[in-house]
C-alpha positions as CSV (number, residue, x, y, z in Angstrom):
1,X,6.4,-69.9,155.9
2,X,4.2,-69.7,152.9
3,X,0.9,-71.6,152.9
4,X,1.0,-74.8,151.1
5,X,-0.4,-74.8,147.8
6,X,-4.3,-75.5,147.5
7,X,-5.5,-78.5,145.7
8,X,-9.1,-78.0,145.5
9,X,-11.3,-76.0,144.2
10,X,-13.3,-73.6,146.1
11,X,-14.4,-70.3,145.4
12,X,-12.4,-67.1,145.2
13,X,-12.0,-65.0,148.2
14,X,-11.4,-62.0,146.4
15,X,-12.1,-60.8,142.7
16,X,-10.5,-58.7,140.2
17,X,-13.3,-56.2,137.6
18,X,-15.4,-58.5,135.4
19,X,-16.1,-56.7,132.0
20,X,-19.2,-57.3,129.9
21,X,-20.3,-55.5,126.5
22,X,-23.1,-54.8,125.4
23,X,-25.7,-56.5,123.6
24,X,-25.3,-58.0,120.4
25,X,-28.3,-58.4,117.9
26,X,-30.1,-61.2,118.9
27,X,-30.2,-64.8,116.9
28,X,-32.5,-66.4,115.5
29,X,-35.0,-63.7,115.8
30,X,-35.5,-63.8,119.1
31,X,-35.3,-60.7,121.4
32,X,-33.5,-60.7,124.0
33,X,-36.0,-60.0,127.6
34,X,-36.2,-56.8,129.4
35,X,-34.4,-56.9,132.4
36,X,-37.2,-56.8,135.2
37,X,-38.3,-58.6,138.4
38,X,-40.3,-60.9,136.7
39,X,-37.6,-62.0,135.0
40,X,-35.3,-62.4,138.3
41,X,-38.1,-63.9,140.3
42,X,-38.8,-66.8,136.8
43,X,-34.8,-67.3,135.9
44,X,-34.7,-70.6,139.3
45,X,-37.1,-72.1,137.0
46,X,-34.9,-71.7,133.5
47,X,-31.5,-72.7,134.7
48,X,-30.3,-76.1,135.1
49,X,-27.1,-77.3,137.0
50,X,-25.0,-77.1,134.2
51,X,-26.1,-73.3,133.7
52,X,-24.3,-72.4,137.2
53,X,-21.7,-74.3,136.6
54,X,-20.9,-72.1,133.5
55,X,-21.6,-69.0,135.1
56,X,-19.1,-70.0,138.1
57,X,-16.4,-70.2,135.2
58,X,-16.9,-67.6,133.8
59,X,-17.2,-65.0,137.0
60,X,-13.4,-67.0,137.5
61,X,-12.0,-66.5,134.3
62,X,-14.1,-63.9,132.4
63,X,-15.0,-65.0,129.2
64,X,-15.0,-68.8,127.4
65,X,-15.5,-68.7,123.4
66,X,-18.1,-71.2,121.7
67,X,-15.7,-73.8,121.1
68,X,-14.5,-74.1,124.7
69,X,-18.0,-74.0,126.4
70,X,-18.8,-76.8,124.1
71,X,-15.7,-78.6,125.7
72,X,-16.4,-78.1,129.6
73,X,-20.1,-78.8,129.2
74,X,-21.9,-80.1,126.3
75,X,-21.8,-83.2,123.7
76,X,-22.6,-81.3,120.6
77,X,-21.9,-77.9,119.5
78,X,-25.9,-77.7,118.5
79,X,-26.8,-78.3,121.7
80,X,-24.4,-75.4,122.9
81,X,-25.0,-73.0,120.5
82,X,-28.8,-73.2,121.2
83,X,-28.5,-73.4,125.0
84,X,-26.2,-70.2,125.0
85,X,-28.3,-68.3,122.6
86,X,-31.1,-68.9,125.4
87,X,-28.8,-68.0,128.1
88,X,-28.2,-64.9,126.4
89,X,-31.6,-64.1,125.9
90,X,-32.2,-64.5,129.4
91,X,-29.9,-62.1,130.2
92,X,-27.6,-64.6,132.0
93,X,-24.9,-64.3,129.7
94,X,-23.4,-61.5,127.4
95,X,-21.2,-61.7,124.3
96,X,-19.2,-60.4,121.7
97,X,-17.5,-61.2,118.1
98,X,-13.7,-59.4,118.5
99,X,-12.6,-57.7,114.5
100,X,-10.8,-60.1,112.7
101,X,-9.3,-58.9,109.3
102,X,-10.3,-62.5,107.8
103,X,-13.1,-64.8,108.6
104,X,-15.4,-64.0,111.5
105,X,-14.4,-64.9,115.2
106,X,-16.5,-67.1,117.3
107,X,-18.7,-65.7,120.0
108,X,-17.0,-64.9,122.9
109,X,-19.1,-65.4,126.1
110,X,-19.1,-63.0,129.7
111,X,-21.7,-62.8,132.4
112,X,-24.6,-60.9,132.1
113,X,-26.4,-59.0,134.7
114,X,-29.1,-61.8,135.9
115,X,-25.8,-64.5,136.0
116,X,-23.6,-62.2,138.0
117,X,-26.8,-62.4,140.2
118,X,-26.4,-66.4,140.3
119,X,-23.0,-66.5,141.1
120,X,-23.3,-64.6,144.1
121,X,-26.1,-66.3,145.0
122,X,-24.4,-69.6,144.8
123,X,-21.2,-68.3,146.4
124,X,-22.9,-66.8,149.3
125,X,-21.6,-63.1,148.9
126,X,-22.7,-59.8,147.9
127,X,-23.1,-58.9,144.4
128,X,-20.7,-55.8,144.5
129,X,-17.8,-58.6,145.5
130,X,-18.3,-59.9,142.3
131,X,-16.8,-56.4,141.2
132,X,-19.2,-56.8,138.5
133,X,-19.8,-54.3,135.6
134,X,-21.3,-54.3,132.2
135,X,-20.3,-51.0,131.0
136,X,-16.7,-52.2,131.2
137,X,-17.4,-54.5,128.3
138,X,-15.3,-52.9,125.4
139,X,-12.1,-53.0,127.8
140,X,-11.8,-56.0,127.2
141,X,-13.8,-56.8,123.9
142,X,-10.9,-54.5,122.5
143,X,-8.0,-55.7,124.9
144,X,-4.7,-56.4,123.2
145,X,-4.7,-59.0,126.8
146,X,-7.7,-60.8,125.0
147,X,-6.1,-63.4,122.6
148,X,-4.0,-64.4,125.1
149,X,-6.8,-64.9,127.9
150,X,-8.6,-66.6,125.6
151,X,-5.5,-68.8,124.8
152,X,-4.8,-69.5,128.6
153,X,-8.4,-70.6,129.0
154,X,-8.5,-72.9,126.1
155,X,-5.8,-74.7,127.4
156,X,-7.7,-75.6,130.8
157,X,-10.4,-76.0,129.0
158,X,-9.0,-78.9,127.0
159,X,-8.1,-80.6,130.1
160,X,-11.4,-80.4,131.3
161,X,-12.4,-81.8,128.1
162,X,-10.2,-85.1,129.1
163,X,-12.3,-85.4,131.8
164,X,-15.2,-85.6,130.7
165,X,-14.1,-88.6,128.5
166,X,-12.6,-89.8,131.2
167,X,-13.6,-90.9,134.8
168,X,-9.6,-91.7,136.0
169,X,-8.9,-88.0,135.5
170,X,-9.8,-84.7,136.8
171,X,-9.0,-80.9,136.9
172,X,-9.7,-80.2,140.2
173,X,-8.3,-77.2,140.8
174,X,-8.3,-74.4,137.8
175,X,-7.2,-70.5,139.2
176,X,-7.2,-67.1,137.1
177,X,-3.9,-65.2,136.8
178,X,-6.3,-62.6,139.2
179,X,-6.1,-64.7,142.0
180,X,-2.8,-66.5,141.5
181,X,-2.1,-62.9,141.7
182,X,-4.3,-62.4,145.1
183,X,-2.5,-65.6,146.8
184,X,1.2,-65.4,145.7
185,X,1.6,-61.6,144.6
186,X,4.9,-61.0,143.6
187,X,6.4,-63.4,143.9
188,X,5.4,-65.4,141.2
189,X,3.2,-64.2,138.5
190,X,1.8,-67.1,136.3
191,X,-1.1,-67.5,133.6
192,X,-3.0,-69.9,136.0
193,X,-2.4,-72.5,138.5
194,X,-3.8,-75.9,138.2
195,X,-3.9,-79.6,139.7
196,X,-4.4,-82.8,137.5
197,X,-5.6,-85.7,138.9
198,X,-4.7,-88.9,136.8
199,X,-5.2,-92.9,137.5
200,X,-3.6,-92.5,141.6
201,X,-0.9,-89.4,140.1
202,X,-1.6,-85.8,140.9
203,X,0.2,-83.1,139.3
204,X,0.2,-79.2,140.5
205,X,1.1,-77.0,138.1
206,X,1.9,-73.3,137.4
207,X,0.8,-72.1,133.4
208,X,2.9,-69.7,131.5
209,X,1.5,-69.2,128.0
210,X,3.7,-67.6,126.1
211,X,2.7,-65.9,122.6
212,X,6.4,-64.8,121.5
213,X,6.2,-61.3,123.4
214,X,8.5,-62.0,125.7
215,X,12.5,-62.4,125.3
216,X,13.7,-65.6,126.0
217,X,15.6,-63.8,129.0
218,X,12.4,-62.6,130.1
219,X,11.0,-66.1,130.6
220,X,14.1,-67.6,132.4
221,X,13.9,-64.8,134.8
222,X,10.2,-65.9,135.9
223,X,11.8,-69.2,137.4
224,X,13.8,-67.5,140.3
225,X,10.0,-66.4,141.7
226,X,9.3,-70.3,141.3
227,X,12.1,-71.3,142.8
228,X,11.8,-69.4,145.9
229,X,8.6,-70.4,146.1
230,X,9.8,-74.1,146.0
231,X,12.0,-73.3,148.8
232,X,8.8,-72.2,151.0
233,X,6.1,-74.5,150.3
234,X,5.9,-78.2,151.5
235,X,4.3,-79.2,148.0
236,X,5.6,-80.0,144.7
237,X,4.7,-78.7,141.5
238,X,6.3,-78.2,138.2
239,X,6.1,-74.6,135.7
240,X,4.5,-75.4,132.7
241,X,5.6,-73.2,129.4
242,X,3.1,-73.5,126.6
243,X,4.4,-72.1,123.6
244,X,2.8,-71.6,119.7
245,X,5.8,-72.6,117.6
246,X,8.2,-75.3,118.0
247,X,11.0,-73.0,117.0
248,X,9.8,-70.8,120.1
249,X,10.2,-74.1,122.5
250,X,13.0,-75.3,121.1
251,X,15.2,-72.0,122.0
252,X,13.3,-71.4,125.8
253,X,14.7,-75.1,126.8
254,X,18.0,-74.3,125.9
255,X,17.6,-70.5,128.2
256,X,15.4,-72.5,130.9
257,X,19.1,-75.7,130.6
258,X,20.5,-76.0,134.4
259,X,17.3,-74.9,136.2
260,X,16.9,-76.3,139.6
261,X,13.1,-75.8,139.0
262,X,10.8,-78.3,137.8
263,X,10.1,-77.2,134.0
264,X,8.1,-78.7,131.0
265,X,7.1,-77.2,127.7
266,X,4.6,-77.7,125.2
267,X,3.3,-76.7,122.3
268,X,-0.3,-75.0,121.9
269,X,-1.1,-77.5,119.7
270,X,-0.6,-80.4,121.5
271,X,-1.5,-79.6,125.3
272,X,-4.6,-81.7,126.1
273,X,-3.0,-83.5,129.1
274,X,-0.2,-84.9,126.8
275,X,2.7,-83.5,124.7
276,X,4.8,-81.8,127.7
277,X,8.6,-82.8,127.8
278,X,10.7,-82.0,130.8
279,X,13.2,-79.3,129.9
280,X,16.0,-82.6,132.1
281,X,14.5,-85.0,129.4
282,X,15.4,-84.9,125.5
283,X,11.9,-87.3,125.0
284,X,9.6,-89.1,124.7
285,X,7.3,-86.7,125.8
286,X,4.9,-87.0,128.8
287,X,1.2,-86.7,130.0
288,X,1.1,-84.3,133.0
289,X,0.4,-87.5,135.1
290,X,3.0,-88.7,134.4
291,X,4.7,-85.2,134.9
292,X,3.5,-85.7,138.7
293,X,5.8,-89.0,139.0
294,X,8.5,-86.8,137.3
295,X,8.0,-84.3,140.2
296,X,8.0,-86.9,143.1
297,X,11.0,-88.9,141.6
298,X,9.2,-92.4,140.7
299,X,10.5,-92.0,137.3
300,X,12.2,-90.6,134.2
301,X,10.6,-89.4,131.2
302,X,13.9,-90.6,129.0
């Protein structure tokens, strides 16, 4: 029988390659240190609690833009822009501007040497587990995977935004696709796997983001994985479709019509722990707590 479905978090027991680049020119005039045992002896003395949390993340999930760090972990974009311009200097953390063809993209933020260091420290393994290497950074600076990583992020990073805001609510469990991939293999293969914890409700949930790259045939074929993974586990959970267009929705819930799997979609736009309708339900639509009552049977979203 398969293992029922964690609801916690914890940290991973295996890892995928994380993939750094290398240095940009450093801001505000400031050069970035010389990597050296001084510097890896001093760094206890420079990081706070909120530092390691940020490394944890992004040895998890790889790399977090300005916008979203600013989300998970600070109350001002000043604050975060000058706190990660000293991380960076430190060598904790790496980063990288992707080409756009208009405008100029954020800063997009990896682990550096020093906070692949911390991680393993904190997680009590070797550094090599970590998988960790900064030569690999172009890969994925230059990915064609990278929008949508970013993309699958920023969605769980707008629900630990909610959090933050509010003490009812909580994220407690956020996995990467890596080690969805590690715990269900083939059978299902999803964007991320989360649980959402909301006034008493809790709600387990497997991400699909979809950018349009997939036919719509494509994405009802994903749900037989999910529903023989329903069949096996002891625990609910419901398949969330995240979608950038409403056009894009609106044609997946007429494919996904008739499935015996719990399904909701919702727009990009819209996804900050609200905005998700059941593909069973024409509307209103519904926060993912109240997604989890939908999933136990309590209640309709109609």
């Amino acid at each position: 029988m398969t293992r029922p479905i964690p609801r916690t978090m914890a940290p991973p027991t295996s890892y995928g390659s994380a993939v750094l680049l290398p240095s940009s020119p450093p801001a505000g005039g400031r050069l970035r240190l010389r990597l050296s045992d001084d510097l890896v002896t001093g760094l206890a003395s420079h990081l706070t609690d909120r530092d390691r949390y940020l490394c944890g993340l992004l040895a998890e999930h790889r790399v977090l833009t300005t916008n979203q760090i600013t989300t998970v972990a600070f109350d001002s974009p000043i604050s975060a822009r000058h706190r990660l311009a000293e991380l960076y200097r430190l060598r904790v953390l790496d980063r990288f501007r992707p080409f756009r063809t208009v405008g100029t993209a954020p800063h997009h933020y990896v682990l550096d040497a020093l906070g692949a260091m911390v991680v393993a420290a904190e997680w009590g393994i070797e550094e090599g587990e970590l998988s960790w290497r900064r030569d690999r950074a172009l890969g994925l600076a230059t990915s064609r995977q990278l929008q949508h990583r970013v993309g699958v992020n920023g969605f769980f990073c707008a629900l630990l935004g909610v959090a933050r805001g509010d003490p009812d609510v909580e994220l407690s469990t956020w996995w990467s696709e890596r080690r969805c991939r590690a715990r269900f293999g083939e059978v299902v293969r999803p964007d991320g796997y989360g649980v959402w914890r909301a006034h008493g409700s809790e709600c387990a949930f497997f991400l699909e983001y979809d950018r349009g790259t997939e036919t719509h045939e494509r994405l009802a074929g994903k749900l037989d994985g999910y529903a023989m993974l329903g069949a096996a586990t002891p625990d609910p959970f419901v398949v969330l479709f995240v979608f950038v267009g409403a056009k894009r929705e609106a044609q997946a819930r007429r494919t996904f019509a008739g499935t015996p799997v719990p399904v909701a979609t919702a727009l990009e736009s819209v996804t900050a722990g609200t905005g998700f309708l059941p593909v069973s339900s024409t509307g209103p639509r519904c926060s993912l707590g109240e997604l989890a009552r939908i999933v136990h049977g309590e209640r309709d979203c109609r």
